[in-house]
N, C-alpha and C positions, 0 to 999 in steps of 0.2 A: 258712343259718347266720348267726348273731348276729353285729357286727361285734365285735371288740376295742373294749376302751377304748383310751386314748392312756395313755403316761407319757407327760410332755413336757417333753424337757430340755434348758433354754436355756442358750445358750448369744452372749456379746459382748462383744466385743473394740473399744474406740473406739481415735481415733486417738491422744490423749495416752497409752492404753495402751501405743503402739507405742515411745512415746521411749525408744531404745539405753542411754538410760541407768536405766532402769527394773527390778524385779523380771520375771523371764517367768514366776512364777506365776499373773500373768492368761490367759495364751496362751492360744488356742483348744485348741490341744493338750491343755493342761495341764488345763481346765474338764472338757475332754472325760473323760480319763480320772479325774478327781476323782468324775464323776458316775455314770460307768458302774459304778464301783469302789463306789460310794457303793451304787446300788439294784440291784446283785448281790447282795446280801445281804439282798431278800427277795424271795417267790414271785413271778412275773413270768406264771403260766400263762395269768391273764385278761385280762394286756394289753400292748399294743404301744408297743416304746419307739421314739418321732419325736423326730428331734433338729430345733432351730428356731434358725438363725445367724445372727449380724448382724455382720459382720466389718469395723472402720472406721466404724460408728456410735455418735451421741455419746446419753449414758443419760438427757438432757435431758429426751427427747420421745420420744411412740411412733411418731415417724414413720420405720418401720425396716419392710424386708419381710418381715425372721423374725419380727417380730414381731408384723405385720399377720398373716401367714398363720396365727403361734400364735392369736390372739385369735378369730380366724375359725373355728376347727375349734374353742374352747370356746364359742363362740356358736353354735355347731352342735351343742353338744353331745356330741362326739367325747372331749372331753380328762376324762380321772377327776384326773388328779396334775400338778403344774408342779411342777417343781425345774431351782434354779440355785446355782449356786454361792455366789454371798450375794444382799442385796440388791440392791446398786448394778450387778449383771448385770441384773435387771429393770429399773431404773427409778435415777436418782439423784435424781430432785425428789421431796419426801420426801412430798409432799401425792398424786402420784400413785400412789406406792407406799403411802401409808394409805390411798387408795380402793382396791385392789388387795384388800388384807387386812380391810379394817375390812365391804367393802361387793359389791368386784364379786364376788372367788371364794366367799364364804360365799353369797352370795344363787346362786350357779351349782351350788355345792354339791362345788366343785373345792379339794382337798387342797393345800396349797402347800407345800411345803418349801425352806427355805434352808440346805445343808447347812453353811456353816465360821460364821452366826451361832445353829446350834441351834437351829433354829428351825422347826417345826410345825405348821402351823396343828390339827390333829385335838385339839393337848395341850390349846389352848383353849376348843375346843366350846363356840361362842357368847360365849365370854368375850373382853373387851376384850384384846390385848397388852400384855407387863408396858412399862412406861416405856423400857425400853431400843428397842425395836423403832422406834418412831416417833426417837428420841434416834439413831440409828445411821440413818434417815432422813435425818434433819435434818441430820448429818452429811457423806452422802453430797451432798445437796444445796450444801452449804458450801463442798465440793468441786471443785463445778463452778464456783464461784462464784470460789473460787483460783487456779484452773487459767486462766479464762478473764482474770482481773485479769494474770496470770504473764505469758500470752500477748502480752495486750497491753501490758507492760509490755516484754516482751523485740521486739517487732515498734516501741515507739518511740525503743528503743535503737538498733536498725536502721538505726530513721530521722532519727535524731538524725547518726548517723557518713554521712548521706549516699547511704545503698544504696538501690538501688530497690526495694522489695516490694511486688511486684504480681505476680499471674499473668500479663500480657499488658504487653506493650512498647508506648510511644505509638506511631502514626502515627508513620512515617519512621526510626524505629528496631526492634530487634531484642533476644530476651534475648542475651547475654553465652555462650555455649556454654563456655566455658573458667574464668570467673571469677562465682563465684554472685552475687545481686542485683546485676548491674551490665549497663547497655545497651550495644550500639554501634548504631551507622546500618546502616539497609538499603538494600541497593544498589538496591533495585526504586523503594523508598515516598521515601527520604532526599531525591531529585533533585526530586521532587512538590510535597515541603513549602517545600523551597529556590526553586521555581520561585513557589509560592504568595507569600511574601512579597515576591519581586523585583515580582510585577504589581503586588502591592498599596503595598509600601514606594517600589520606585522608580519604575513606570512610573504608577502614583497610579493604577490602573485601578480601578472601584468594584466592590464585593464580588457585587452582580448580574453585572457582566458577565465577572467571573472563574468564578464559579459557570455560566453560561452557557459559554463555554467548553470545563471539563471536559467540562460535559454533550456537548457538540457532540464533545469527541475520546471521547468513552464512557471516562474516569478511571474506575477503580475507585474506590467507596466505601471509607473505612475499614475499617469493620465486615464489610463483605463479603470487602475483604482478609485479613482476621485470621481468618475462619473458612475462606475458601480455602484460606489459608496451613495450619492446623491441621485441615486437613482434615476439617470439619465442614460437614454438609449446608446451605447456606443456603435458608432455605424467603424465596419471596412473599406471607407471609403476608398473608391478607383484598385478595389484589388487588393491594399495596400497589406501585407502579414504583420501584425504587430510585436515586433522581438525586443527585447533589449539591445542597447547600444552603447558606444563606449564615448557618444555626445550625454547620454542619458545620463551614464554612470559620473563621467564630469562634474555634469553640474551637481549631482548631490557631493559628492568626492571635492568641489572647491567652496560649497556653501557655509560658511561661519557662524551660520542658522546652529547646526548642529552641536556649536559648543556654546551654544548659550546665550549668544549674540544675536540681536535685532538687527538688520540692516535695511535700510529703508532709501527711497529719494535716488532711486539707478533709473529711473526717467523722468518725463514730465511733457506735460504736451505743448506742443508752441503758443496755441493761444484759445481763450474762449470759444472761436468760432470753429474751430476746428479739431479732429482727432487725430492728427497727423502729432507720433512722438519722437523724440530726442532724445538720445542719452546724456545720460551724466558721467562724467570721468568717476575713475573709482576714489579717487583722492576727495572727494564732495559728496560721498557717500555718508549718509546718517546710520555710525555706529555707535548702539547703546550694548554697552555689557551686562551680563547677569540678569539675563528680560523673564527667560524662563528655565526650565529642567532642561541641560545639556543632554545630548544620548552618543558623544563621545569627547574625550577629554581633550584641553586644547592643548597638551603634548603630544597624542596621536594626531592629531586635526595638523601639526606643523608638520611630524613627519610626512605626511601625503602629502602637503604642499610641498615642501621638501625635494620631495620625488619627481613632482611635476616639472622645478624650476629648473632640477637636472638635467632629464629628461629635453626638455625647450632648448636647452645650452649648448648641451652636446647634438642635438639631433637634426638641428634645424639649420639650414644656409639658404642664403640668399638668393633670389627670383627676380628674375632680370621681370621688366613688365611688357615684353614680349613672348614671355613663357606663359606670366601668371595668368593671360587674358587671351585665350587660342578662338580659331573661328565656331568649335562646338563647345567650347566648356560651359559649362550650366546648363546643358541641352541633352549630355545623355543618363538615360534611364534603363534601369533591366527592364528588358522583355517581361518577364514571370514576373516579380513583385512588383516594378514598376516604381521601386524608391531610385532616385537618383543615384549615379555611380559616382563610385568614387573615383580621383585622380592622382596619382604616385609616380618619382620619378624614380626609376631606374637608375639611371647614369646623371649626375650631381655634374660634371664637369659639362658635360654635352645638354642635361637638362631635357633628355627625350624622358614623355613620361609614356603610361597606358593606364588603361580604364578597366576596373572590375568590381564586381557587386559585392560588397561589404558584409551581405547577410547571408551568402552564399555558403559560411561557414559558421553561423552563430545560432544555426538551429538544427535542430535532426529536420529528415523528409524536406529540407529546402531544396528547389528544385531549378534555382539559378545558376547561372552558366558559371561553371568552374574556372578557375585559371585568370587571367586577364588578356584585353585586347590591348593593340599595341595603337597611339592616337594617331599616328602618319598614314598608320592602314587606316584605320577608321575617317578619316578627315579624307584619303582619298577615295575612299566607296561615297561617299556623300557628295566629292566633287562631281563624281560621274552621274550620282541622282541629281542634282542640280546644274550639271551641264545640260541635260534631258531635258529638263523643265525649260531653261532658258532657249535652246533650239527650237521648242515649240512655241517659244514668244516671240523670235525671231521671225518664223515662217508668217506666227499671228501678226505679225505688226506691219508685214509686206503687204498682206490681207488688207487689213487695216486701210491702209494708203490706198490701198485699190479700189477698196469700199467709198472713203474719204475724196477720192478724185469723182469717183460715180455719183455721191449724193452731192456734191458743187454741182456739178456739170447740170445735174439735175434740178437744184435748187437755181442757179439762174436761171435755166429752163421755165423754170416756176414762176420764176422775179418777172420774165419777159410777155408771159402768160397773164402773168393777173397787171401785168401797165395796161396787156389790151384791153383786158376786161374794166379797169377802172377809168379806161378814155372811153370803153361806150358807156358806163354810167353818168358819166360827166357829161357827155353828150345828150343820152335820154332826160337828163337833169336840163340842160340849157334848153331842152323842147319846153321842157315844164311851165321855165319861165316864160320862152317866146308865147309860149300859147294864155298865160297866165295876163301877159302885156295887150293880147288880141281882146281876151274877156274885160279887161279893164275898159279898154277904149270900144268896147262895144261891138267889136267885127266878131265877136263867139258869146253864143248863147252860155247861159249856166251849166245848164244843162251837159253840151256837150263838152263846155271845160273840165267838170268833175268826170266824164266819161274816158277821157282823154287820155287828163292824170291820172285815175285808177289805172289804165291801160299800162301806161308808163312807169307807175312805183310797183307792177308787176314785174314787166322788165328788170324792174333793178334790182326787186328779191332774187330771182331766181339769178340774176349776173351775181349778186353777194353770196350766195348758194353756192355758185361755181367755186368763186375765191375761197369760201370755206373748205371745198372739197383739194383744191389744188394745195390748202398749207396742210390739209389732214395728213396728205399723201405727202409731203415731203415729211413730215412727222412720221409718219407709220416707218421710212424708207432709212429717214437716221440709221446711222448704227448705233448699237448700244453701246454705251460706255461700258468699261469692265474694271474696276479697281485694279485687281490684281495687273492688268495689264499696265495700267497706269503710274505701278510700282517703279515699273523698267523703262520711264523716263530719265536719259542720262546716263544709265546702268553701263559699264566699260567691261565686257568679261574678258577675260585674257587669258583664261583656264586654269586660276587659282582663288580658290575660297577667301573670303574676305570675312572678319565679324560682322562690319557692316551690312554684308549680304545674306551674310547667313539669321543676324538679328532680324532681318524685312523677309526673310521667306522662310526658316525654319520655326516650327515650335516644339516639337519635340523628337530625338531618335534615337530607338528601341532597339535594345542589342539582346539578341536572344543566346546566341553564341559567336563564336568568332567569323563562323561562315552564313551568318540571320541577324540581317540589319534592315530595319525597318526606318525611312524617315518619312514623319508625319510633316506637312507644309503646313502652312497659313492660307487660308482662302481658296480651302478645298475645293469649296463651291463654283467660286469666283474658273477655277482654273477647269473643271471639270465642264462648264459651259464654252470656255474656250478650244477646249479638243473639239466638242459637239459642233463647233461652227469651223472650227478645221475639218473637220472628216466631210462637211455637206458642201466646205467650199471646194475639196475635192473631189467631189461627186457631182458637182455643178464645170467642172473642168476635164472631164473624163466623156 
């Protein structure tokens, strides 16, 4: 039995929908029964009404799973009708609601209706939408665009009076259970952070061996607290050991949170449509004092600052931007933990640095590579693996030509092949008509005119047969393209690593010890079929 088509009636609710101080004629409820009420009033025999929900999503984006799942079953070809209650239930950006109408359901051949803007796609029948449709688009889009200004207009009201708005509480504190945006301390974390600043402000202990430490009494991480706490799975992801760090210990160690101080407004996103954020200079930062209970004093909270700006003053010189930006830097990781290594220079006048793993010392039983690697050594074992890779493009690309001369040679071959073939179709064609001209004027029966032509439009299947089979074969005989191949258009080696080269073909490489270097490429795959077709082009030349 044939399946049903779909009706398919959407139905969504976002979240500024939900504001108590709102109409509830968006409600889900209320769509629902707008719709139902709507296509009862006509035959329903050939098809099946799915309803598609998105309850709490914003009409931005289609990144919704009633709405994924709708789109998937008229890609499938299941759905005959979409209706929703207006537009801005599909879509509120107004450009993806005109590909909606103008392009994807007319080419799918899918009926759209929007019952409260009157609206039909069938009244159009290929015809553009009158000006209002895109205009009430535009609109809906504007919308978003107010909504999200409102938002954050009311969120630096917020923070202008001092509240905390955040979903999650710093380190050492907790949300406020009684009194909204507002922290107090936690009895667990609060004594942690207070301890932290005592080694550093008063017993002047360095932020390594605080960090060491924790490690040694196994302190919980932040991050792992807060999802303990919230009852959220902590995953290990890629390996990774989760220790204390002395990025960690910074940031609580420079946070003004702890004496009392709200700080709000260190980003902001660029714009409604998107999540993409920016920071804010610290000077334009929203400082309220006296927000909630300090958990340490802000004579101690200066000394550590104190420390740090020393510390910066005396410690640090200047980085030519030939140093600061080498052809692996941001690229090597330990072996064993797999956190990124770190980079340190040895000699300040020369600016040679070397690479070693950071947590190799910051825990018992860590089992990362002791000591450090030196980056000249390391940059030249990498040349050598990427001179290997490039030799084998080399050989592939002579290949290549070789292939590339053979499928021409072959494809005019082809071109030559099928002109003959379509001059005897032109020919069997021009029989057609002489013969077509004889039954006109009477020298050929009926008869054997239709005997003739059948004869003849055989002929010329099987000659189009032919031609099919000649372009299949230069099809099947292509070479395949290979990305990765396609990289090393242009590419000049000269036997020194380049960022540039090493950005287009490396992604990650794994230092186990000084003598165990592992480099991971880009387009494993890509490159793994190209040996494959080296070694058989060698075996076809042997």
């Amino acid at each position: 039995m044939k399946a049903k088509k779909i009706i398919a009636i959407y139905l969504r609710l976002s979240s500024e929908d939900k504001d108590e101080d709102k109409d509830e004629s968006n409600s889900i409820t209320n769509q629902r029964f707008l719709l139902h009420s709507f296509i009862r009033k006509f035959p329903l025999d050939e098809y099946e009404v799915v309803e598609y929900v998105d309850d709490g999503y914003t009409g931005k984006n289609l990144d919704r799973p009633g709405m994924q799942r709708m789109l998937q079953d008229i890609r499938d070809r299941k759905v005959a009708i979409v209706v929703v209650k207006d537009f801005s239930r599909m879509a509120r950006d107004h450009i993806i609601m005109g590909d909606f109408i103008d392009k994807i359901f007319p080419f799918l051949q899918i009926r759209f209706i929007s019952v409260n803007d009157h609206f039909d796609s069938n009244d159009y029948d290929g015809r553009t939408p009158d000006m209002d449709v895109p205009f009430q688009n535009l609109a809906s889009d504007y919308y978003c665009e107010e909504c999200s200004i409102k938002i954050k207009e009311g969120i630096k009201t917020v923070q202008n009076q001092g509240e905390y708005y955040s979903s999650e509480a710093p380190f050492g504190y907790q949300k406020d259970p009684e009194i909204k945006n507002h922290i107090i301390p936690d009895d667990e974390t609060a004594p942690i952070v207070q301890r932290l600043f005592h080694m550093r402000g008063v017993l002047k202990y360095e932020k390594r061996k605080i960090v060491h430490i924790l490690n040694e009494e196994g302190v919980t991480i932040p991050s792992e607290y807060a999802n303990n706490k919230a009852g959220k799975l902590v995953k290990n992801y890629a390996g990774k050991i989760r220790i204390w760090t002395v990025d960690m210990l910074d940031r609580i160690l420079r946070n003004p949170m702890y004496c009392g101080k709200t700080v709000a407004g260190k980003s902001r996103t660029i714009g409604p449509a998107t999540k993409k954020m920016i920071w804010i200079p610290k000077e334009k930062y929203i400082v309220t004092e006296n927000t909630h209970e300090a958990l340490v004093s802000q004579e101690l909270f200066d000394i550590v600052q104190s420390m740090e700006q020393t510390r910066e003053t005396n410690g640090r010189y200047k980085m030519t931007d030939e140093f600061r930006v080498t052809p692996v830097s941001g690229m090597v990781r330990c072996g064993i933990c797999e956190h990124k290594m770190y980079r340190r220079f040895y000699n300040k006048k020369t600016q040679k640095s070397q690479y070693y793993c950071y947590y190799a010392n910051m825990a018992k039983d860590m089992k990362c590579m002791k000591g450090s690697l030196d980056e000249k050594i390391l940059v030249e074992v990498v040349e050598k693996v990427v001179m290997q890779q490039i030799e084998v493009v080399a050989r592939l690309q002579e290949v290549q030509k070789e292939r590339n001369r053979i499928e021409a040679d072959n494809r005019k071959k082809s071109d030559r092949e099928r002109k003959k073939i379509r001059d005897r179709i032109n020919a069997v064609k021009q029989k057609n008509v002489a013969a077509y001209e004889k039954y006109s004027s009477g020298e050929l029966s009926r008869e054997d005119f239709m005997s003739y032509k059948e004869a003849n439009n055989l002929k010329v299947e099987k000659l189009l047969e032919e031609i099919g089979r000649l372009e299949q074969d230069i099809m099947d005989a292509a070479p395949e393209e290979n990305e990765f191949l396609k990289l090393f258009d242009g590419v000049k080696w000269d036997g020194k690593l380049t960022r540039e080269l090493s950005e287009m073909l490396i992604d990650t490489i794994y230092v186990y010890d000084q003598k165990h270097i592992e480099v991971v490429f880009k387009y494993q795959d890509e490159y793994k079929k190209l040996l494959q077709t080296l070694k058989n082009e060698e075996r076809k030349a042997v």
